[in-house]
N, C-alpha and C positions, 0 to 999 in steps of 0.2 A: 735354624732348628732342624735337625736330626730327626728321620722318621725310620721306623723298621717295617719291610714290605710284608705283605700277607702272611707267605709263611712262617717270618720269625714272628706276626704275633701272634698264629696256633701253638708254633716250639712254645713261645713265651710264657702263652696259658697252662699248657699241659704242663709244664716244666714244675711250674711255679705251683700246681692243684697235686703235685708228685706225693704228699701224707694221706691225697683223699683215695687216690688210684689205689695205692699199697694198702689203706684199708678196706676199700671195696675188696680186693684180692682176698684178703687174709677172710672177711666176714665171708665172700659167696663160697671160698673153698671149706670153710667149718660147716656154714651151712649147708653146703650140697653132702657132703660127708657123713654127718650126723643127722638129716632129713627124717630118717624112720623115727626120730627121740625128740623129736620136734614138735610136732600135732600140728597144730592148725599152721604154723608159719610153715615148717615143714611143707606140706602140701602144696602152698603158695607157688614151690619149683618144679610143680607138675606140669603149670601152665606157661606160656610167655608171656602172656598179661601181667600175670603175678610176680613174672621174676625182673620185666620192665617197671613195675610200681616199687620195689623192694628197691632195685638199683638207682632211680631216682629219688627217693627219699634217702634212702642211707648216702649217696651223693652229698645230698643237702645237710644231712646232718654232721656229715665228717667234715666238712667246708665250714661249719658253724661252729663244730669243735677244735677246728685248727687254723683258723681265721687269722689267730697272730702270725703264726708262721707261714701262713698264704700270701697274707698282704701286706708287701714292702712298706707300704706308705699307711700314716695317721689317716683314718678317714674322715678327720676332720682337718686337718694339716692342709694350707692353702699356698701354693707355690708360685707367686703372680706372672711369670712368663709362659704356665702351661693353662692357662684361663682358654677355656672353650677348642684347646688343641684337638685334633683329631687323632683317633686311635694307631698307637706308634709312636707316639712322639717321644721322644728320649731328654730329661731332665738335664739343663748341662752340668750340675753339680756334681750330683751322682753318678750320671750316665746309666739313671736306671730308667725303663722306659714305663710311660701311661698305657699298658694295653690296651687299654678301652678308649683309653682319649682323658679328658678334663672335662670337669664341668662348669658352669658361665662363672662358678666362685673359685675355679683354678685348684679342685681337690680331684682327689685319682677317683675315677668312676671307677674303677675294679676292685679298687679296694674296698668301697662304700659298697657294693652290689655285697661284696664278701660278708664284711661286716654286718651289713644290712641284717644278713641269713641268722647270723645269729638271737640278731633284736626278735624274730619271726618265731625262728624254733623253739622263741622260752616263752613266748607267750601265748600263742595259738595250742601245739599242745597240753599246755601247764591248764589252760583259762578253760579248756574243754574237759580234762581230767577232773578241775574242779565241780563244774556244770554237771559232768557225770557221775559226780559223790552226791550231789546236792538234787539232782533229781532221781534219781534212786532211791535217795534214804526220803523224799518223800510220796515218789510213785508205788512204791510198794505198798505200805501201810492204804494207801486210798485205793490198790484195788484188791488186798487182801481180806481189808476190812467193813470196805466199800461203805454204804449209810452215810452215815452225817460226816466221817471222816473224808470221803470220797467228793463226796457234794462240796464242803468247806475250800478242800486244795484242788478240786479243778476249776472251782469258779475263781482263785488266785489264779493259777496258772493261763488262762483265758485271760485274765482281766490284761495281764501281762502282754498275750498272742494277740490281741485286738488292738495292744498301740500299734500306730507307725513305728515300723522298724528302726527308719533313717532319725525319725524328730527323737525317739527315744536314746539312742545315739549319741544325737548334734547336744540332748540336755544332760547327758551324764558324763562326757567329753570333754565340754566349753571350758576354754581356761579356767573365765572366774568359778567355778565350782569346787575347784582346788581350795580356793581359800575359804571352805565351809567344811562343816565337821559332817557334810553328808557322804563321801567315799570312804571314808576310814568306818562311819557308823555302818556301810554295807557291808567293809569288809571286813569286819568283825563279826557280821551274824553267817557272814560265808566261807569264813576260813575254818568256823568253828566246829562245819559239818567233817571233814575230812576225821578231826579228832571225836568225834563223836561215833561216825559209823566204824573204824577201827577198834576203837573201842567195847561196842556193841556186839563188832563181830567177836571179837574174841572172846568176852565174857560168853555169850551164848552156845562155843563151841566147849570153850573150856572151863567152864561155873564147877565140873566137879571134881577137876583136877588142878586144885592150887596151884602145884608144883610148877603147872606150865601158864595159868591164867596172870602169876603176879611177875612175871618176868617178863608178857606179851604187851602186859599193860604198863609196865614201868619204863619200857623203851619207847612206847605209841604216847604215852603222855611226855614223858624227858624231850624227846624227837617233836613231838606235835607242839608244845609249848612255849622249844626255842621256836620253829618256824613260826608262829603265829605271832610272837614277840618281835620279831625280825621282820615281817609282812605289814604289821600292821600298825607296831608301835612305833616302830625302825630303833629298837630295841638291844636287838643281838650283841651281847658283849663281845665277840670273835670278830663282826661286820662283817660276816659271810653273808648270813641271809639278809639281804636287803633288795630295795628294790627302790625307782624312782618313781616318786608321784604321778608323774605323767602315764608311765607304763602301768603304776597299779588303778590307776582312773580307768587306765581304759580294758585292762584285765578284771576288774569290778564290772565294768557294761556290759562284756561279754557273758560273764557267768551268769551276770543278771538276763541278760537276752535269752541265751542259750538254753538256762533249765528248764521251761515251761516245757520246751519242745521235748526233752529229755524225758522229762517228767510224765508226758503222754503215751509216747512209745514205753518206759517201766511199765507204768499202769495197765497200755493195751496188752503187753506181755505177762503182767500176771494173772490180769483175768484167765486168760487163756491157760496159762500155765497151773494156776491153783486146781484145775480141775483133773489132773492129773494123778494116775494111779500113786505113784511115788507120795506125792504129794498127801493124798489121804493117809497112806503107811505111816506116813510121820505124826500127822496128826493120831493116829490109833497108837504109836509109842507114848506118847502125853508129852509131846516136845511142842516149847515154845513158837508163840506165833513168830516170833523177830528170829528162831532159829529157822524155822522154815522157810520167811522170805528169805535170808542172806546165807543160807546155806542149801537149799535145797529149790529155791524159785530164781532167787539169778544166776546162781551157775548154769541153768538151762536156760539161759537169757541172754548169754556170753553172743552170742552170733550174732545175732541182731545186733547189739551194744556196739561189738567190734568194730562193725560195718560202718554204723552213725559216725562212732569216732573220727574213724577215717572221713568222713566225709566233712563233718561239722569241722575236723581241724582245716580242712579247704578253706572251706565257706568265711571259720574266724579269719584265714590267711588274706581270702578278697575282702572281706570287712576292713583288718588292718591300711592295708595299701590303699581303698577307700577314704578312708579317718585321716590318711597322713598325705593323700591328695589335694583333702578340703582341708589341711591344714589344723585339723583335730586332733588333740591327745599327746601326741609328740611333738617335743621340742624343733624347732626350726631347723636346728641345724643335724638331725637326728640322718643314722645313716641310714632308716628303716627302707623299703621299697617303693612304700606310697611315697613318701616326701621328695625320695629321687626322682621317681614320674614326671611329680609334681614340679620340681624345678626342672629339669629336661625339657618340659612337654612345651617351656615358656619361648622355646629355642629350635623348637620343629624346623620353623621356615629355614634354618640356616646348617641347624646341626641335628643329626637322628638318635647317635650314640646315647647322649647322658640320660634318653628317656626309653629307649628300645632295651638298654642290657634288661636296665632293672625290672623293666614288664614281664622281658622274656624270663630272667627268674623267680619272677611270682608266676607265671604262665608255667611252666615246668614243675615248679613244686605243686603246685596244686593240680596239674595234671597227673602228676604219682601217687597223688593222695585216689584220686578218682582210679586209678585204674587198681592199686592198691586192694581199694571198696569194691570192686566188680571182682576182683581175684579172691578176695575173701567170700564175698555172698554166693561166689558159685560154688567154693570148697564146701560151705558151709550147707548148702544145701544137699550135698552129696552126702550130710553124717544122719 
């Protein structure tokens, strides 16, 4: 067996990552160019915090969008003479090499770390996007309106913050759950806020100019309806929107975990914010209560939010890797990051590789999310 020394597997890596380089290029040079027409991102490259969290996550994201063309080999694809090989080792059919080595089932660890990336970026962002429609569209109303409305959804949202985090998890997770109409019945009351608060907004902005109200809403319903068809029913005549059981099981827990928190911070934010001069103005125009929160109470809410995101997309991110450690939620042979740990880690004694990559790329992406969150909440404090 054929191995490549040290520095052909840097050439190797870098060679083979050559769509993510050329896009980081193209994005920092638009970005730093256009910076004044930017606002908050913009700013971001005032700092080297900011411009370290931007280049590690768009890292991440252009490896998850060009993941086919990164990684030579099926991440499922098992090669039996490269079984537990060490980083280097060159296939003799191909004479393509394992940069990273093999793993104890003889599949390319680089390719799997690659792929992984993508399992991570659709769900962590997506599942926290959703979390932040779904507590918004109810934190506002309870602290706009506070009284019984207020009382009713924070003692939901508590009832929620008061389980165990990890057992609330392990029960929405577990295999057999799948075969119950309980994840699909969740994700059908939670897909349904996206189309809801879209909808909401626009009527509210636009109630008295048809012209633009029936054209806003024709695409937010057409749009919202396949997706929700496709999510939830598995639906989609195209079989674009779909998604797998295991992934929407555990993108259902998250949302569910996630909004109460979400939910808290809206609410703390509009108390605060309702008491604002603006805020009365609008009310002295005779504009609606639901215009004022989504148009005039969370736009000044945006910073905060921002911040959470970034951070909560982390947090989903070590949850994930968690869930697929213990062997929860995804399929066994899944190339996500927890499950690579998870089989690597069974092989420490002997070999480092198949469980060090994949940590150090959930350790990385989640460290750009963090510093990301610190480069934003400082900009943001300076407006």
């Amino acid at each position: 067996m054929q191995y490549l020394n040290f520095f052909e597997i840097v050439v190797g890596i870098m060679w083979r990552l050559w769509p993510v380089w050329a896009s980081l290029g193209i994005l920092l040079a638009l970005s730093i160019h256009f910076k004044p027409r930017l606002g908050l991102y913009g700013q971001l490259f005032d700092n080297g915090i900011g411009i370290a969290g931007v280049i590690i996550c768009a890292f991440w994201l252009f490896t998850a969008i060009f993941a086919d063309i990164i990684a030579v080999f099926d991440p499922l694809q098992q090669i039996v003479v490269m079984k537990s090989k060490l980083p280097g080792a060159i296939e003799p059919k191909t004479g393509e090499a394992f940069l990273l080595g093999g793993d104890k089932l003889a599949r390319d660890v680089f390719s799997r770390v690659i792929h992984g990336s993508r399992i991570v970026l659709i769900i962590a962002p997506a599942a926290t996007m959703f979390a932040l429609m779904v507590g918004a569209s109810l934190g506002l109303p309870a602290g706009y309106f506070g009284g019984r409305t207020d009382t009713i959804l924070s003692f939901l949202a508590n009832l929620v913050l008061a389980f165990p985090v990890i057992l609330l998890f392990y029960l929405l997770v577990t295999p057999g759950i799948m075969d119950t109409p309980i994840p699909y019945v969740m994700a059908g009351f939670f897909f349904i806020f996206p189309i809801i608060f879209f909808c909401t907004l626009f009527f509210t902005r636009f109630k008295n100019r048809p012209e633009k109200l029936y054209p806003y809403l024709a695409v937010t319903l057409i749009i919202g309806v396949w997706v929700y068809a496709g999510l939830v029913f598995d639906a989609d005549p195209f079989r674009i929107i779909s998604i797998d059981p295991n992934e929407l099981n555990i993108f259902i827990a998250v949302v569910f975990a996630s909004s109460p928190g979400v939910f808290r911070i809206v609410r703390g934010l509009t108390l605060d914010i309702q008491t604002r001069d603006y805020v009365a103005a609008a009310q002295t125009r005779g504009e609606s209560p639901w215009y004022i929160m989504l148009w005039e109470i969370l736009p000044n809410a945006r910073g905060p939010l921002i911040v959470d995101a970034c951070l909560r997309v982390g947090y989903t991110t070590i949850l994930l890797g968690t869930l697929g450690y213990f062997g929860l939620g995804m399929a066994p042979d899944s190339p996500d990051w927890g499950t690579a740990i998870k089989d690597g880690s069974k092989l420490l004694r002997l070999y480092v590789h198949p469980a060090l990559v994949p940590a150090v790329a959930l350790m990385s992406f989640v460290l750009g999310l963090n510093l990301l969150a610190d480069a934003l909440r400082e900009e943001s404090l300076k407006d």
